[in-house]
N, C-alpha and C positions, 0 to 999 in steps of 0.2 A: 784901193784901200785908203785908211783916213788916219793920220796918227792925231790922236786926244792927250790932254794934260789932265792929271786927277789931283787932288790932295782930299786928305780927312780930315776933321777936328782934331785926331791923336797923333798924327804926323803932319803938322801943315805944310810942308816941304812938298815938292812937284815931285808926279812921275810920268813917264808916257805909256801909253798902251797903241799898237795897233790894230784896226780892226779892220773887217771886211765888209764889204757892202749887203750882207746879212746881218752884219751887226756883232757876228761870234770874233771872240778876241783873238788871234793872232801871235802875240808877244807884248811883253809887259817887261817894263825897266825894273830891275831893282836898286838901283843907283837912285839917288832924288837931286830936284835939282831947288834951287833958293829961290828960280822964278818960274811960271810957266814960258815964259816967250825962252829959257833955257832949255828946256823940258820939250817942248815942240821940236826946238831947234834939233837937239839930239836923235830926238825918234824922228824927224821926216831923214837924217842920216842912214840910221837903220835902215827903212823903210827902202833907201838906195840901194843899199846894199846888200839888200834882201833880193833885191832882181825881180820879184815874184809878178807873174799876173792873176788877179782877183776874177775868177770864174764861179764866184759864188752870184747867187740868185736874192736881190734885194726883201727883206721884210716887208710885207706891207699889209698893215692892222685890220686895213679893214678892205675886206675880199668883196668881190662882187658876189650879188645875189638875184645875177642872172640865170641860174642856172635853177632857181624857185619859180621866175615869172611862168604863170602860164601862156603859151601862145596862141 
């Protein structure tokens, strides 16, 4: 799992999210923080504390299309 800092235009303020190696979200801070390197800080905490192991199967855009060739 990977923990991300986000801000928007209407809150510039940090938040973290974690996610899993599929990419699906996990946990989201509602707390902000004033920096991202604060923001990080705190979610790779979580993320400890979380315990969890990530048994998700990675995204990947573009699939093979060996299963078209003919042989």
């Amino acid at each position: 799992m990977q923990v991300v800092a986000f801000s928007t235009p209407e809150d510039p303020l940090w938040r973290w999210r974690i996610v899993n190696y599929a990419g699906e979200l996990v946990e989201e801070s509602y707390e902000t923080f004033p920096s991202i390197a604060s923001a990080i800080e705190q979610g790779s905490k979580r993320l400890r504390l979380m315990d969890v192991v990530d048994n998700s199967v990675p995204f990947h855009p573009h699939r093979s299309t060996r299963h078209l060739r003919v042989p």
